[in-house]
PyMOL commands that place a pseudoatom at each C-alpha (Angstrom):
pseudoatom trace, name=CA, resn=UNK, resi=1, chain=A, elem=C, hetatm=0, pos=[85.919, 29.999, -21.913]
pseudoatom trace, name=CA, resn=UNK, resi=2, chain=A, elem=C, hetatm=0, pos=[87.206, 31.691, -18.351]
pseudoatom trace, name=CA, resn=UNK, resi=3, chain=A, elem=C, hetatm=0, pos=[89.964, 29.128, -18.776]
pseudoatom trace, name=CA, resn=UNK, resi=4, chain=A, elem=C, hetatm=0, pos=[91.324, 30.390, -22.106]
pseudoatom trace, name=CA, resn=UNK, resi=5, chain=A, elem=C, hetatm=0, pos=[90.829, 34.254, -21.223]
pseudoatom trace, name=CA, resn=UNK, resi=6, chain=A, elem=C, hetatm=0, pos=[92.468, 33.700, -18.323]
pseudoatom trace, name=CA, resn=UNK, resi=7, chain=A, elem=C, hetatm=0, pos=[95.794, 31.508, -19.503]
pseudoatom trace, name=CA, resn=UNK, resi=8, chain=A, elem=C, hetatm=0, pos=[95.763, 34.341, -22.661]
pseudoatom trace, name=CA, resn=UNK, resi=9, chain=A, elem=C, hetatm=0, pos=[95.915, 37.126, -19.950]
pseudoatom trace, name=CA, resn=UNK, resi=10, chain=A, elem=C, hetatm=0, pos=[98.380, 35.550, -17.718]
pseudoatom trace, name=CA, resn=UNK, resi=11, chain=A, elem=C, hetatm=0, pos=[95.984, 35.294, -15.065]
pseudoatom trace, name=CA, resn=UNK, resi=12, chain=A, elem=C, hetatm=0, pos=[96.807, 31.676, -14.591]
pseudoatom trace, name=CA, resn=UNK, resi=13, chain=A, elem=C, hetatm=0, pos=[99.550, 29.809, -15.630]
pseudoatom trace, name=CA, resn=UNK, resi=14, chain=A, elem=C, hetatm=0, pos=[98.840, 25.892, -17.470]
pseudoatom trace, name=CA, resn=UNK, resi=15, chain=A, elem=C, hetatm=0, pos=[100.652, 24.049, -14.270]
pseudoatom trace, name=CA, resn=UNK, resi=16, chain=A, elem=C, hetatm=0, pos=[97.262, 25.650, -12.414]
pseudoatom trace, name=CA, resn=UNK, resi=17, chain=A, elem=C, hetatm=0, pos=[94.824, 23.405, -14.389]
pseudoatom trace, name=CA, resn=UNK, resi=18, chain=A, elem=C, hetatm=0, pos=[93.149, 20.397, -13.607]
pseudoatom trace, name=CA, resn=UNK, resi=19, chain=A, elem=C, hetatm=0, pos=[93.836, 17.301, -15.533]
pseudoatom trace, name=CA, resn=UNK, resi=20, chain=A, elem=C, hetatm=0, pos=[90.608, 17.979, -17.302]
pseudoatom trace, name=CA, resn=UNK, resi=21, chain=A, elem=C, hetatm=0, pos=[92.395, 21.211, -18.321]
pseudoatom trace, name=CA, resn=UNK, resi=22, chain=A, elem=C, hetatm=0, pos=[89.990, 23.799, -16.918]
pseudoatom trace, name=CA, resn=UNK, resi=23, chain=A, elem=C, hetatm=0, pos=[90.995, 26.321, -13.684]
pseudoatom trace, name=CA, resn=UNK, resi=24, chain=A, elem=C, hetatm=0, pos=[88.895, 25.628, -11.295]
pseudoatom trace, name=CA, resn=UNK, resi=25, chain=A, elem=C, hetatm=0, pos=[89.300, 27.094, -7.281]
pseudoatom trace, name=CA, resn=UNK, resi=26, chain=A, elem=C, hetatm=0, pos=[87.787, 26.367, -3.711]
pseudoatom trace, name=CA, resn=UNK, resi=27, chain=A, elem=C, hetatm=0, pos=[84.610, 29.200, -4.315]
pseudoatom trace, name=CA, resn=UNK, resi=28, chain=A, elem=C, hetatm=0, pos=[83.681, 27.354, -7.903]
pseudoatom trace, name=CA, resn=UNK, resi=29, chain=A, elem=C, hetatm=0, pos=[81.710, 24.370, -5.036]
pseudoatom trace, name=CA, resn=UNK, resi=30, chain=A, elem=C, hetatm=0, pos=[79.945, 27.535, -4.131]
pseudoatom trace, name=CA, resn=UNK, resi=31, chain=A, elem=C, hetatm=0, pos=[79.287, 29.884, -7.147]
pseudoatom trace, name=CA, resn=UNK, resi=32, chain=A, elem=C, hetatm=0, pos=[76.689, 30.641, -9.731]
pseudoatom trace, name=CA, resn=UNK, resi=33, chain=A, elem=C, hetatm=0, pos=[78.320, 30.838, -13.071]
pseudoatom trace, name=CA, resn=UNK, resi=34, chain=A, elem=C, hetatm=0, pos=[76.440, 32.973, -15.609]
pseudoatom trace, name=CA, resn=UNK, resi=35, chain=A, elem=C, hetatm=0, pos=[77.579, 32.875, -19.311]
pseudoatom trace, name=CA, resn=UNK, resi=36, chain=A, elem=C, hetatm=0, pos=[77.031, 35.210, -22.176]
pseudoatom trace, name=CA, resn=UNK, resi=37, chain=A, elem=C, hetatm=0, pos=[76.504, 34.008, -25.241]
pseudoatom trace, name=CA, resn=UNK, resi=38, chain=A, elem=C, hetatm=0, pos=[75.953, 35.397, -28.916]
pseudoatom trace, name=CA, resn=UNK, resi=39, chain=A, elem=C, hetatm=0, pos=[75.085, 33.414, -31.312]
pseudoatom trace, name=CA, resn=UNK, resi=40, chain=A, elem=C, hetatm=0, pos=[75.654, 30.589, -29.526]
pseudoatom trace, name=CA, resn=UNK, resi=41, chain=A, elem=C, hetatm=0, pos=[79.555, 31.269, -28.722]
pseudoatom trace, name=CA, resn=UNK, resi=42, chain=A, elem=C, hetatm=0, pos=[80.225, 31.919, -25.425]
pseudoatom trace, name=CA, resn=UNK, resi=43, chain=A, elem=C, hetatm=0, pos=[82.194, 35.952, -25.169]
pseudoatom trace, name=CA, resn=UNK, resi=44, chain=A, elem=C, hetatm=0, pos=[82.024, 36.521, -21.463]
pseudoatom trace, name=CA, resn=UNK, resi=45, chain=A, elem=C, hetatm=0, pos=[81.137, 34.614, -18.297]
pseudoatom trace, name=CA, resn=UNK, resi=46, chain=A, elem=C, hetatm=0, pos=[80.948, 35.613, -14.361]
pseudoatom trace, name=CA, resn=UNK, resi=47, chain=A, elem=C, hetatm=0, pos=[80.498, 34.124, -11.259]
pseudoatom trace, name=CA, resn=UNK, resi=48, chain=A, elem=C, hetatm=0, pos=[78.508, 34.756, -7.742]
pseudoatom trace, name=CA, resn=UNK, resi=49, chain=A, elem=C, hetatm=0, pos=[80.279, 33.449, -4.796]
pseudoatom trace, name=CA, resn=UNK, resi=50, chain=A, elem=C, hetatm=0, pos=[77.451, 33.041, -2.430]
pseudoatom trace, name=CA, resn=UNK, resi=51, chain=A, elem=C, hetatm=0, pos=[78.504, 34.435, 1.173]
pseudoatom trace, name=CA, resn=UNK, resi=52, chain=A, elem=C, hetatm=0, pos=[75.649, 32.569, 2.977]
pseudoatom trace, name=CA, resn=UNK, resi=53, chain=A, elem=C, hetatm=0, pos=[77.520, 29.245, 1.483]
pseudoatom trace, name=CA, resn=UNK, resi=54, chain=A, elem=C, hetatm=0, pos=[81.157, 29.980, 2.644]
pseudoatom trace, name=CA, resn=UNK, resi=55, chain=A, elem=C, hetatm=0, pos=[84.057, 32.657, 2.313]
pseudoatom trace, name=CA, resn=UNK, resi=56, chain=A, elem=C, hetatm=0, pos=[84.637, 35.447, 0.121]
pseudoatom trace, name=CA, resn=UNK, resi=57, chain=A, elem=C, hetatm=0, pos=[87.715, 35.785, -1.818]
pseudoatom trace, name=CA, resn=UNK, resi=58, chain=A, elem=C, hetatm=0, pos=[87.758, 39.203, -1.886]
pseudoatom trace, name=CA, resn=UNK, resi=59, chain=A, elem=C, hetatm=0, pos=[88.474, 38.657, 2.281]
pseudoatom trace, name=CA, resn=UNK, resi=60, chain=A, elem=C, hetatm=0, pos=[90.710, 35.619, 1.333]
pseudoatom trace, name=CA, resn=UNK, resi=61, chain=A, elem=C, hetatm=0, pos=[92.802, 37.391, -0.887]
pseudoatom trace, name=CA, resn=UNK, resi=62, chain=A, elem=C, hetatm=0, pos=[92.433, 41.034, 1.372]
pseudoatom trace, name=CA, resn=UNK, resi=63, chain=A, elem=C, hetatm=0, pos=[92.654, 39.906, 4.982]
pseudoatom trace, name=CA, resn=UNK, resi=64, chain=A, elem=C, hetatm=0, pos=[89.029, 41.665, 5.405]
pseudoatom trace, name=CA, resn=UNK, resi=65, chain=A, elem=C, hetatm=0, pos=[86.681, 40.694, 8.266]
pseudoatom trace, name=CA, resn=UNK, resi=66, chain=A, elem=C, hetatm=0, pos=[83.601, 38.188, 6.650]
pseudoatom trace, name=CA, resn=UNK, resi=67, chain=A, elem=C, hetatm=0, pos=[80.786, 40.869, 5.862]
pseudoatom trace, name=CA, resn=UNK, resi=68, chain=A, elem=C, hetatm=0, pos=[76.901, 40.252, 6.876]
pseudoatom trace, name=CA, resn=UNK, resi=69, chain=A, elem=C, hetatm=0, pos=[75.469, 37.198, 5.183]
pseudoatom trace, name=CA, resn=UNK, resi=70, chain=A, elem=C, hetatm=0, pos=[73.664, 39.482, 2.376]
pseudoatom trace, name=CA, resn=UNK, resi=71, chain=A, elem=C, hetatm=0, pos=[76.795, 40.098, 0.542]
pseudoatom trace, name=CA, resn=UNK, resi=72, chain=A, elem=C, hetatm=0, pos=[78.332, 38.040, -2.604]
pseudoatom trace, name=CA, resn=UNK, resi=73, chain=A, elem=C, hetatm=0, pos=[80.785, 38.430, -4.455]
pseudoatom trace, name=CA, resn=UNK, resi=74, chain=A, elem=C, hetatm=0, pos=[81.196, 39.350, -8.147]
pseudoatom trace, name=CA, resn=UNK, resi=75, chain=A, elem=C, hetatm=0, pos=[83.934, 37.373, -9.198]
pseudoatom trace, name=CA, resn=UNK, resi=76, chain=A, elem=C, hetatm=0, pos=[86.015, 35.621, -12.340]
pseudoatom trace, name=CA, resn=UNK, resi=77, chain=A, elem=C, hetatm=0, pos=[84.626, 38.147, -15.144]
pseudoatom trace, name=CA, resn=UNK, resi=78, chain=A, elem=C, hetatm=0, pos=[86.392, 36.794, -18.214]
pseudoatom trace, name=CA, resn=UNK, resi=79, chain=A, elem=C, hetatm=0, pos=[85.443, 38.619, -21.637]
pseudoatom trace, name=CA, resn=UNK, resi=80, chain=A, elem=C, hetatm=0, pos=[86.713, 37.749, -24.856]
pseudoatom trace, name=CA, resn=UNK, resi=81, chain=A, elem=C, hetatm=0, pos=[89.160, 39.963, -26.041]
pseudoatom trace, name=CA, resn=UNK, resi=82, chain=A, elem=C, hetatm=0, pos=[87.010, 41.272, -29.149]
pseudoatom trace, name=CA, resn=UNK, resi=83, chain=A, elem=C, hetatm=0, pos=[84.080, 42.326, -26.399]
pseudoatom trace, name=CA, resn=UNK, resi=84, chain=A, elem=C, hetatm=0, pos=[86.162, 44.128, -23.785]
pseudoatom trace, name=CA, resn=UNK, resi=85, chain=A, elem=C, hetatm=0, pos=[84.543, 47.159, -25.220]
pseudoatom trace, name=CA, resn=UNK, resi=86, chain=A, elem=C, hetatm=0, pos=[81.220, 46.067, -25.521]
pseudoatom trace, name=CA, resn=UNK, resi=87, chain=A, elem=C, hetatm=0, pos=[78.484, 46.236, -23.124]
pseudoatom trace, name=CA, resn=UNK, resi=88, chain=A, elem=C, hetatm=0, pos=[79.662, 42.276, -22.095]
pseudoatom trace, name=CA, resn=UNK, resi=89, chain=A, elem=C, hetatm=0, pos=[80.881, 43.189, -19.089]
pseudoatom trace, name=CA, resn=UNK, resi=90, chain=A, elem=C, hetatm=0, pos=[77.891, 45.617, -17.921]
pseudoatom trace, name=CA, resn=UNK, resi=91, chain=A, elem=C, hetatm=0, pos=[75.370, 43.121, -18.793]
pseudoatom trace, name=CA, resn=UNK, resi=92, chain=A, elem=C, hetatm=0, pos=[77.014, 40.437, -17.178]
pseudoatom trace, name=CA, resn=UNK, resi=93, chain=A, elem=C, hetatm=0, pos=[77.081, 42.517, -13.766]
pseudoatom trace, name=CA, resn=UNK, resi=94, chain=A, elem=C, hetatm=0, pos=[73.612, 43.314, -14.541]
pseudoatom trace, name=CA, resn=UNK, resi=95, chain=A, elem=C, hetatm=0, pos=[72.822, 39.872, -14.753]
pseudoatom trace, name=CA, resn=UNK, resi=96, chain=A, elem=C, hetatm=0, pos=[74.185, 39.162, -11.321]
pseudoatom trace, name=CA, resn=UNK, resi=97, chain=A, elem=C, hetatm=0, pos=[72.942, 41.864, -9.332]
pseudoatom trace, name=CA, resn=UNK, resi=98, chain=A, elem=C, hetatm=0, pos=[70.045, 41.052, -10.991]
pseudoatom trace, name=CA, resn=UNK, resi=99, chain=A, elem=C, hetatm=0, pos=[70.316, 37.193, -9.316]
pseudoatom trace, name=CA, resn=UNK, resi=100, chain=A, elem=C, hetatm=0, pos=[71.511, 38.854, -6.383]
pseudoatom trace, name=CA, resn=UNK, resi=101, chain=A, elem=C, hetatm=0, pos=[68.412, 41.354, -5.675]
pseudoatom trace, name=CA, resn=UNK, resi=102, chain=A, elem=C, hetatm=0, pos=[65.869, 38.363, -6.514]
pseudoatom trace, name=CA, resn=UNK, resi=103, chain=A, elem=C, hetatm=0, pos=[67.823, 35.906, -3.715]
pseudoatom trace, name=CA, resn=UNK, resi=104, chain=A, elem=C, hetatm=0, pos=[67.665, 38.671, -0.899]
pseudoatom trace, name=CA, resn=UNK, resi=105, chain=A, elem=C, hetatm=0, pos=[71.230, 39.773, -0.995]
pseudoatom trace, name=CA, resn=UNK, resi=106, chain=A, elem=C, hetatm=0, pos=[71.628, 43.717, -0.341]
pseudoatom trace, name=CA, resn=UNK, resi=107, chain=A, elem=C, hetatm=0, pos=[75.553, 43.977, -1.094]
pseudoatom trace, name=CA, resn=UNK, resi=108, chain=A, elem=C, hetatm=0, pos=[77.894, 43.015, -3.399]
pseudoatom trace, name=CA, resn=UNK, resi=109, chain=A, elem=C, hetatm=0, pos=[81.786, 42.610, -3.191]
pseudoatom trace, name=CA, resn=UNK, resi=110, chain=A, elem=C, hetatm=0, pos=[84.061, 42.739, -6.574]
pseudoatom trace, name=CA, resn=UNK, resi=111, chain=A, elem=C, hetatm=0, pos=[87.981, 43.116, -6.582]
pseudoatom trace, name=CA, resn=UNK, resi=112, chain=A, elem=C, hetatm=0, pos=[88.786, 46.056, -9.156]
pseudoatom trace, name=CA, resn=UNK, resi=113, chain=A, elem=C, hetatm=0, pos=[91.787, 47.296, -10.638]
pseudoatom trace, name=CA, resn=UNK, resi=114, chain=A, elem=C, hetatm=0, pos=[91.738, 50.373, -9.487]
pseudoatom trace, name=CA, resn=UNK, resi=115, chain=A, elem=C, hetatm=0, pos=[91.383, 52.513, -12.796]
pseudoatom trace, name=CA, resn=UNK, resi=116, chain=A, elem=C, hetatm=0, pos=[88.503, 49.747, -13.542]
pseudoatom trace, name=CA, resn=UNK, resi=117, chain=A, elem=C, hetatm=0, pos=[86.375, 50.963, -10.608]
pseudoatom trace, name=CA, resn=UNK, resi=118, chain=A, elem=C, hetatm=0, pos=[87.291, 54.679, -11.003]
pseudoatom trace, name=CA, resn=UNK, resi=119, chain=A, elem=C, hetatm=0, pos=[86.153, 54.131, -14.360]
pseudoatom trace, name=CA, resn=UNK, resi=120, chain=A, elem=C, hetatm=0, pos=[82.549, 52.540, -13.612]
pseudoatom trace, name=CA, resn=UNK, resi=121, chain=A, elem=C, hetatm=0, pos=[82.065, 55.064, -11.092]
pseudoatom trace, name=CA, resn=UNK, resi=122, chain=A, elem=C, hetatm=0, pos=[81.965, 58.023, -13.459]
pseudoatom trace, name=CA, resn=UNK, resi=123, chain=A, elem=C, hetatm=0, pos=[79.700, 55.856, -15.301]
pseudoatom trace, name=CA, resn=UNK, resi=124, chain=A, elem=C, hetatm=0, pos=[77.558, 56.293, -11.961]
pseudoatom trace, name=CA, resn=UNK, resi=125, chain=A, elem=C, hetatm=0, pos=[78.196, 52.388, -10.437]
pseudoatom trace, name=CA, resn=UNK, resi=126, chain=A, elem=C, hetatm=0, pos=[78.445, 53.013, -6.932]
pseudoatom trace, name=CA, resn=UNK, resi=127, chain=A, elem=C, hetatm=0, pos=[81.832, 50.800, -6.265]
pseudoatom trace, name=CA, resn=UNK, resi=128, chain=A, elem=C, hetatm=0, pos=[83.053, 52.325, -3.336]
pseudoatom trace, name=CA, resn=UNK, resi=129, chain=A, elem=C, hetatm=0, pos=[86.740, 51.216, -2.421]
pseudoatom trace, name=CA, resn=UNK, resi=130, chain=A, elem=C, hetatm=0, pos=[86.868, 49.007, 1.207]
pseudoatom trace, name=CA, resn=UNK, resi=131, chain=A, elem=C, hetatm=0, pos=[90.473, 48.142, 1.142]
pseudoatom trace, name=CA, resn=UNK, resi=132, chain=A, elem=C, hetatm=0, pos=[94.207, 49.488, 0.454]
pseudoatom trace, name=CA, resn=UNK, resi=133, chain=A, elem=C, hetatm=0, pos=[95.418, 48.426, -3.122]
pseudoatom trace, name=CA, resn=UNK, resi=134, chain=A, elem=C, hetatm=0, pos=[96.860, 44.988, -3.649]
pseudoatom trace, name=CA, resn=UNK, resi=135, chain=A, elem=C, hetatm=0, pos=[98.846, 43.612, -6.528]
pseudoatom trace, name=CA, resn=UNK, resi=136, chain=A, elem=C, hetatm=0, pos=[96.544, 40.748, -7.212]
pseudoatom trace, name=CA, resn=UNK, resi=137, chain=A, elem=C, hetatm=0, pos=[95.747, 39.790, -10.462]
pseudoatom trace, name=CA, resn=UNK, resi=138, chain=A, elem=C, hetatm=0, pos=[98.559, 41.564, -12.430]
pseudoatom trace, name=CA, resn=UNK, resi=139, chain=A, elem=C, hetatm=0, pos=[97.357, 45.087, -11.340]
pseudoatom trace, name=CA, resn=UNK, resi=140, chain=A, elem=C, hetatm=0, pos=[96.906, 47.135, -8.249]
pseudoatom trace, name=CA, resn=UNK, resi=141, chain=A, elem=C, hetatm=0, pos=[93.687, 45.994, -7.128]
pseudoatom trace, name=CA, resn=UNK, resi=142, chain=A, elem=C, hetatm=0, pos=[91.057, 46.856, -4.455]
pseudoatom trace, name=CA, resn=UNK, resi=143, chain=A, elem=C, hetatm=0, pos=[87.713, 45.454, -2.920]
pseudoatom trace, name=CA, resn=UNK, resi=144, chain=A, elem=C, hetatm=0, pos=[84.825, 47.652, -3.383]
pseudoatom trace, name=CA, resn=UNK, resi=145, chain=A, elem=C, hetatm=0, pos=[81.471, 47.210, -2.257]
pseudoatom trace, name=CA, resn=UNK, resi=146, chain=A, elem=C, hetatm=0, pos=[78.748, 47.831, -3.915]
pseudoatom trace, name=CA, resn=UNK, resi=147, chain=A, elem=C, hetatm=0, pos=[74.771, 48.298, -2.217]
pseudoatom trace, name=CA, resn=UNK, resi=148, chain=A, elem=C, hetatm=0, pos=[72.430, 46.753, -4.611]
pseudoatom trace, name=CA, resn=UNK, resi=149, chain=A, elem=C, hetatm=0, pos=[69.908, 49.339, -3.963]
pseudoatom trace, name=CA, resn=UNK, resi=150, chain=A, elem=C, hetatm=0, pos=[71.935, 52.539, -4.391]
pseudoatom trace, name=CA, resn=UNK, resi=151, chain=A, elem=C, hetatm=0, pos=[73.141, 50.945, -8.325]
pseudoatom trace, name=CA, resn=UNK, resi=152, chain=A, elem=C, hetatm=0, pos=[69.827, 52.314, -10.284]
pseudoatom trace, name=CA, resn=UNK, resi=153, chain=A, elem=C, hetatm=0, pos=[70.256, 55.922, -8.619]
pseudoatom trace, name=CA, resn=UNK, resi=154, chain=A, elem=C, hetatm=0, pos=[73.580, 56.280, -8.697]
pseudoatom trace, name=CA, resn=UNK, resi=155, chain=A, elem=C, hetatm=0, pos=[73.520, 55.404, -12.434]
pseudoatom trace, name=CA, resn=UNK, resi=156, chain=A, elem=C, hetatm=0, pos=[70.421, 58.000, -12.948]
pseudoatom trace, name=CA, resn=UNK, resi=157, chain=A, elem=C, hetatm=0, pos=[72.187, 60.372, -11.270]
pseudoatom trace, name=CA, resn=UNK, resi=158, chain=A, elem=C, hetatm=0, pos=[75.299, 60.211, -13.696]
pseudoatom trace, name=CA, resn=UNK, resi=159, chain=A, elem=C, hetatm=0, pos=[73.006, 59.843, -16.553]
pseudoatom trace, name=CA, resn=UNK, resi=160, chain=A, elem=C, hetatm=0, pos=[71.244, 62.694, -15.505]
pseudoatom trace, name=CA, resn=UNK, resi=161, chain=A, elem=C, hetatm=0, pos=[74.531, 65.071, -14.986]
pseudoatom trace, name=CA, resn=UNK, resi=162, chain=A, elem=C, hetatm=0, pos=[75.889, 63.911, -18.346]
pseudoatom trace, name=CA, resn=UNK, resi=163, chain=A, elem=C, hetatm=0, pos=[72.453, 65.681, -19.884]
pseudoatom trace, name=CA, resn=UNK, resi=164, chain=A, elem=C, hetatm=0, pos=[70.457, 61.845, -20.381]
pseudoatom trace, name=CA, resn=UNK, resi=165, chain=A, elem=C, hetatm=0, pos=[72.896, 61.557, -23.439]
pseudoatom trace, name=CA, resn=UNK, resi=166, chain=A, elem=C, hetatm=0, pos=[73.747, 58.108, -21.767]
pseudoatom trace, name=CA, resn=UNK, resi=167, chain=A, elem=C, hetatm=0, pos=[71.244, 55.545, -20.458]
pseudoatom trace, name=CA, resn=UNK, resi=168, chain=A, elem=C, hetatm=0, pos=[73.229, 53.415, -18.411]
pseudoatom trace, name=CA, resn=UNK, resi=169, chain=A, elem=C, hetatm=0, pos=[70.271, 53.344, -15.579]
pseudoatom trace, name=CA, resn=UNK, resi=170, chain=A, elem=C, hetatm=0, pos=[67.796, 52.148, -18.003]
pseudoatom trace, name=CA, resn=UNK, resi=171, chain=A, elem=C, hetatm=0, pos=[69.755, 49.791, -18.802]
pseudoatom trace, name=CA, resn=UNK, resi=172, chain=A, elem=C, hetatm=0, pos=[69.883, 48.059, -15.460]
pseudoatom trace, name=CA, resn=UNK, resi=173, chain=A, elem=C, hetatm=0, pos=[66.447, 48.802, -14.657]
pseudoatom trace, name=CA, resn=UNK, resi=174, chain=A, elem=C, hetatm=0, pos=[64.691, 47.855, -18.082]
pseudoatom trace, name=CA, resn=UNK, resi=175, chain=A, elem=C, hetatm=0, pos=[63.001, 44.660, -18.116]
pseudoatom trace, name=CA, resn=UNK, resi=176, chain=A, elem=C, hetatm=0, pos=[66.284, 42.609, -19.104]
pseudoatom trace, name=CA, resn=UNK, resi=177, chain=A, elem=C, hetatm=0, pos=[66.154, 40.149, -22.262]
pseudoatom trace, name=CA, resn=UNK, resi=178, chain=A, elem=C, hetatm=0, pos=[68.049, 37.030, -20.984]
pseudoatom trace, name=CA, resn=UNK, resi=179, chain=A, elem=C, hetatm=0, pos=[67.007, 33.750, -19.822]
pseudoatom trace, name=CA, resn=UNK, resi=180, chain=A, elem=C, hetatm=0, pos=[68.528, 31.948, -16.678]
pseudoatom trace, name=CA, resn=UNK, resi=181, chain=A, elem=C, hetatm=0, pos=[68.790, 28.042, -17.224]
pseudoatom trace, name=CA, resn=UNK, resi=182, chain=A, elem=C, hetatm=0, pos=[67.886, 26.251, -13.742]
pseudoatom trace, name=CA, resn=UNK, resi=183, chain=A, elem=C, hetatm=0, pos=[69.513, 23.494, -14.540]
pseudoatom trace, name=CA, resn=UNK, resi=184, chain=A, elem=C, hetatm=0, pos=[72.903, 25.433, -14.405]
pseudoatom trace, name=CA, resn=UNK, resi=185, chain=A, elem=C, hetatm=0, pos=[72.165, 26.646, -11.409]
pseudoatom trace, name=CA, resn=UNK, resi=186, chain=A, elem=C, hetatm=0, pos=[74.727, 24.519, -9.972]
pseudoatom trace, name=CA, resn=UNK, resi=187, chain=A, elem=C, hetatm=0, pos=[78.179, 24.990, -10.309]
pseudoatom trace, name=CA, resn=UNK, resi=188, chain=A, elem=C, hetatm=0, pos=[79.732, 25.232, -13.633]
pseudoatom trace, name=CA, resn=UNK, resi=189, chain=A, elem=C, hetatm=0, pos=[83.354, 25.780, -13.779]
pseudoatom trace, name=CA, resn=UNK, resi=190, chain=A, elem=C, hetatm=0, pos=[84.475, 26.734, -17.152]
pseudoatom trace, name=CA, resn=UNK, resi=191, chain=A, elem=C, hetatm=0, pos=[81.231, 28.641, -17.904]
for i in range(1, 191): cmd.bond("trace and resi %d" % i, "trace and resi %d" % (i + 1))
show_as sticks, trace
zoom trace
């Protein structure tokens, strides 16, 4: 699925797959894919690069000093084009700083377009901006970090100031209807 979002948004190009005909990069030996799924067909997917297991892209790609072991990094969000307005993406970050709080990290990297981030913080996501812009992935992008324990209040707070007429806290701390697979707890590159 990240494979076919990807070549559709010219992320990638085809002479970038493998001969199996997935993209696949150095942090996938590292990563935690995490699919979403209704029905049964796959609309969105993300991936945890573990910073206790090796390097951060988000420093690759930055030139940024390696941050304290309790940092990963959200990474390779792919949504199918009919969900980009859905709450796909939200879930799927709620899913991994979910994964992310239960395994002890207290941080979280993500590379942003910069509208994207300025975007999720009005929402009340707490993405704070760590580097200069980059053209990266056919936008100006930046790193933002993110602490995991400032998400639920920051979202309450921006609920609260937009009169509770959004719910965007509740919906991160809720009690969250998914199910994690152990067996794909290994690394799963085109999930």
């Amino acid at each position: 699925m990240r494979t076919g979002v990807y070549l559709d948004s010219g992320r990638i190009r085809p002479d970038q797959l493998d001969p199996d005909g997935l993209f696949r990069d150095k942090y996938d030996d590292y990563s935690i894919h995490v699919l979403a799924t209704e029905d049964g067909t796959a609309v969105g997917s993300i991936r945890m690069i573990q910073g206790r297991l090796g390097q951060l892209q988000a420093c690759e790609l930055f030139d940024l000093p390696a941050p304290e072991g309790d940092t990963f990094e959200v990474s390779a969000c792919a949504v199918v084009r009919d969900y980009r307005k859905s709450m796909v993406t939200l879930g799927l970050y709620r899913a991994l700083f979910d994964l992310g709080e239960q395994w002890g990290y207290r941080h979280a990297y993500m590379v942003l377009a910069e509208p994207f981030r300025q975007a999720i913080v009005a929402l009340g996501f707490p993405a704070i901006a760590v580097s200069e812009p980059r053209r990266v992935y056919n936008s100006w992008d930046v790193v933002a970090a993110v602490k995991l324990s400032s998400v639920s209040p920051g979202l309450a707070g921006a609920d609260r100031r937009r009169g509770d007429r959004t719910r965007f806290a509740d919906f991160f701390t809720e009690p969250f209807a998914w199910s994690l697979d152990p067996a794909t707890l290994s690394t799963v590159a085109d999930a």
